[in-house]
C-alpha positions in Angstrom: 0.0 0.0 0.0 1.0 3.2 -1.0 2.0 6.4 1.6 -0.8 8.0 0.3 -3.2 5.2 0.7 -2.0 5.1 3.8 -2.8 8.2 4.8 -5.9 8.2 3.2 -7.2 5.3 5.2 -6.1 6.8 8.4 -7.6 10.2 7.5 -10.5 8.1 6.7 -10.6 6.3 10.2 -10.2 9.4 11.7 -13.6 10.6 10.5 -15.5 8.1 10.9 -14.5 7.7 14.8 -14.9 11.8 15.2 -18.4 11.3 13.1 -19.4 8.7 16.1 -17.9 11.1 18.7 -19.7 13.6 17.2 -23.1 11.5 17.2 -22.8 10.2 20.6 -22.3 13.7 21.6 -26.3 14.8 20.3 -27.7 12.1 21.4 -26.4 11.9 25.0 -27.2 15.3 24.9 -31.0 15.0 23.7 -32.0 11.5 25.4 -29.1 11.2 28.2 -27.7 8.0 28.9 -30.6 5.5 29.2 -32.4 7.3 26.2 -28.9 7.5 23.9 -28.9 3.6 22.9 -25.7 2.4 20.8 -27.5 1.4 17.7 -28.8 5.1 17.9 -26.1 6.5 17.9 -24.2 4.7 15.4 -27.8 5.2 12.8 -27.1 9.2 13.4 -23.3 8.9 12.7 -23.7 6.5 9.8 -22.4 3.7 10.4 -23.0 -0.1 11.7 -23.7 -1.2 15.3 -21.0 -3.6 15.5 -18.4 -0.6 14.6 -19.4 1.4 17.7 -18.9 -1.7 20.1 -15.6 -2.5 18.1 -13.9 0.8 18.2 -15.4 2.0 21.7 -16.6 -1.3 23.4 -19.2 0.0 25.7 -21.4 2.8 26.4 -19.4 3.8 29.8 -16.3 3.9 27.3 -18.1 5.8 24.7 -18.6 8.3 26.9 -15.9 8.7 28.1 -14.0 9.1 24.7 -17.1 11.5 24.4 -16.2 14.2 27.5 -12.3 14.1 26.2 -13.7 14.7 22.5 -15.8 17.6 23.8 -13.0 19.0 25.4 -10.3 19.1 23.9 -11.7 19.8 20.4 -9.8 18.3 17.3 -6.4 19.9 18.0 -5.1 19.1 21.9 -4.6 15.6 23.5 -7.8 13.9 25.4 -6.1 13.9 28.5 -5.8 17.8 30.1 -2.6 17.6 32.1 -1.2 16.7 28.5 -2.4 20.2 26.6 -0.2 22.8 26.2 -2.1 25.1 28.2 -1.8 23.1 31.1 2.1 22.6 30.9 2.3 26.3 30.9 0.5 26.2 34.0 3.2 24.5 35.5 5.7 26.9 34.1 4.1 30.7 34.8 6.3 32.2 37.1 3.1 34.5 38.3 0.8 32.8 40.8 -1.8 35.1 39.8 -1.5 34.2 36.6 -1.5 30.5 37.1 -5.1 31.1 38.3 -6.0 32.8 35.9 -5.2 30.2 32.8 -6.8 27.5 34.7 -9.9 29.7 35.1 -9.9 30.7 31.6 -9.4 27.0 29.9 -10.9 25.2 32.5 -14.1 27.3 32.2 -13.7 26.5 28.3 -14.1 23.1 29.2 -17.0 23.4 31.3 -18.8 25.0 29.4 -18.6 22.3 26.4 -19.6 19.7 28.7 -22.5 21.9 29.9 -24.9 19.8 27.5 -24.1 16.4 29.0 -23.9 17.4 32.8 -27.3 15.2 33.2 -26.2 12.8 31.4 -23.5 12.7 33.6 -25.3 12.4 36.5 -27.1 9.8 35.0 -24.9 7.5 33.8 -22.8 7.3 37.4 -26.5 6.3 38.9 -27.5 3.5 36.6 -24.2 2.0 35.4 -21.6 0.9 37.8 -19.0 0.9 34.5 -19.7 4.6 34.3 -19.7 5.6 37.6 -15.8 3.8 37.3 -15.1 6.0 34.4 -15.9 9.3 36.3 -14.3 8.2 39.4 -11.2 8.2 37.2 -11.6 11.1 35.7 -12.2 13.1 39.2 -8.9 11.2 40.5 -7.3 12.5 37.5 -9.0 15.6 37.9 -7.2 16.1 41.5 -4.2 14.6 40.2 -4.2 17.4 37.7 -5.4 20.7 40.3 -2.8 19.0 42.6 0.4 19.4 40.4 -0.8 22.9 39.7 -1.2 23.6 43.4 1.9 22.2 44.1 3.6 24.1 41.6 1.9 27.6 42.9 3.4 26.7 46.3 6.7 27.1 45.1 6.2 30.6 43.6 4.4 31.8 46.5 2.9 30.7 50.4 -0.5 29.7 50.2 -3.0 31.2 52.3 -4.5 27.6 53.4 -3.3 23.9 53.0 -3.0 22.5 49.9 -5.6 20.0 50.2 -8.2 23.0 51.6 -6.6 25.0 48.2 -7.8 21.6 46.5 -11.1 21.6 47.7 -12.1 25.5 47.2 -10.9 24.7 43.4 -12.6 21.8 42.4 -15.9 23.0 43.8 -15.4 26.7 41.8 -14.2 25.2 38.9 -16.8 22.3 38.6 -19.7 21.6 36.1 -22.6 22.0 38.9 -21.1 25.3 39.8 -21.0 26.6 36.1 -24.5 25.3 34.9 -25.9 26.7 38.4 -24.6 30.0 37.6 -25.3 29.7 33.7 -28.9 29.0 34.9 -29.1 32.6 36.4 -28.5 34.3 33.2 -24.0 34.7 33.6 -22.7 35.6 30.7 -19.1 33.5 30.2 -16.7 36.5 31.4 -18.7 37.3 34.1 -18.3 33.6 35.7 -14.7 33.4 34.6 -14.2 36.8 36.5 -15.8 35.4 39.5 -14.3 32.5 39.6 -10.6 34.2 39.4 -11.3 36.6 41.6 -12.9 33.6 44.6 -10.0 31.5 44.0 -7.2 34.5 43.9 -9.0 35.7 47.6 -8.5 32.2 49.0 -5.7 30.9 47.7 -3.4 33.9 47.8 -4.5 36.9 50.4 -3.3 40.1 49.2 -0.7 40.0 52.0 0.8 37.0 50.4 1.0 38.1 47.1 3.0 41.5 47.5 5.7 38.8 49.0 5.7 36.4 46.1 8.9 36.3 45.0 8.9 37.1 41.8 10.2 40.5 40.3 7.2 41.6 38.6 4.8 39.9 41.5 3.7 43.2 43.3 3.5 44.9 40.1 0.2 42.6 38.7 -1.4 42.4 42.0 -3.6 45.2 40.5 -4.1 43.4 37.2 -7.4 42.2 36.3 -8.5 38.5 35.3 -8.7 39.9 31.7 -5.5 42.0 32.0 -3.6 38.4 32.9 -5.0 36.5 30.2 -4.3 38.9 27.3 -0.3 38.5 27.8 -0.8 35.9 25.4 -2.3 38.1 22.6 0.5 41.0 23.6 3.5 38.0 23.8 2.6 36.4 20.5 2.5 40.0 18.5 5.8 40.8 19.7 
């Protein structure tokens, strides 16, 4: 077989598993778990039953590939402690700042899994293989706020213990919080400021962050959530 035929077939596979991602997606969305059967689902994406339980193997699994699909889009790894955003978590320098790029992606995130939240819900209370699935991917979840934390304790003293830090994070930054606020008629910004500003209270007291040790650290104390997150946009037109 040819490179190009090759490629072509890959391309090919490609599609057809975003196709069923893309399916799944709707349907869990319109009928939630129960109501989003595989056959479903594979009639909306176009192709046979057997294919969905080949490539994906179970509903639980399917939906999982689902929420990293959703996620991540078509251009960053499933996993989120593997995106680029996230290793430049881990690098920023700026505590503040920190905060504010998990505020700003991680909101991103929530708010394309905003559809499936009951579905969510769902799933973990009628199919023990799901509720495994999402109690990996809250471990994971930790795993991922933890390295962050643990990272932000090196640039600057927390204002509480890390696992308190933990805590106050992954209720602020979760899907119940975000659809609860949604539901009031937020606009995105106005969460994501919220959210920066909770988290920058708690986690790092004012006290604490004119003693970061950084050279620049007192100097963006009086920077806003937006004025943090448009470094990017200033960095990459230099």
């Amino acid at each position: 077989m040819s490179t190009a035929a090759k490629r072509s077939r890959v391309e090919k596979t490609a599609d057809t598993r975003r196709r069923m991602l893309d399916a799944a997606f709707a349907s869990f969305a319109e009928s939630g778990y129960h109501g989003a059967t595989m056959a479903a689902i594979a009639k909306r994406a176009g192709v046979a039953e057997p294919t969905m339980y080949f490539t994906f193997h179970s509903k639980a699994e399917l939906l999982q590939a689902v929420l990293g699909h959703a996620s991540a889009g078509r251009s960053e790894p499933a996993m989120v402690d593997q995106r680029p955003w996230f290793l430049g978590v881990l690098d920023e320098p700026d505590p503040r700042r920190m905060i504010a790029l998990v505020v700003e992606h991680g909101t991103n995130i929530l708010q394309s899994l905003a559809p499936l939240e009951q579905t969510m819900s769902q799933a973990a209370a009628i199919d023990s293989a799901a509720a495994e699935v999402f109690a990996e991917i809250s471990s994971r979840r930790r795993e991922g706020f933890t390295r962050i934390v643990t990272a932000a304790t090196e640039r600057a003293s927390l204002a509480l213990s890390i696992d308190r830090a933990l805590d106050i994070i992954d209720v602020v930054q979760s899907a119940p919080t975000f659809n609860a606020f949604m539901a009031r008629g937020w606009r995105l910004v106005e969460f994501k400021a919220w959210s920066f500003g909770v988290l920058t209270e708690c986690l790092l007291p004012l006290p604490t962050r004119a003693k970061t040790g950084a050279a620049n650290a007192a100097a963006t104390v009086g920077l806003t959530f937006r004025d943090l997150i448009e470094r990017d946009g200033e960095a990459a037109a230099t």
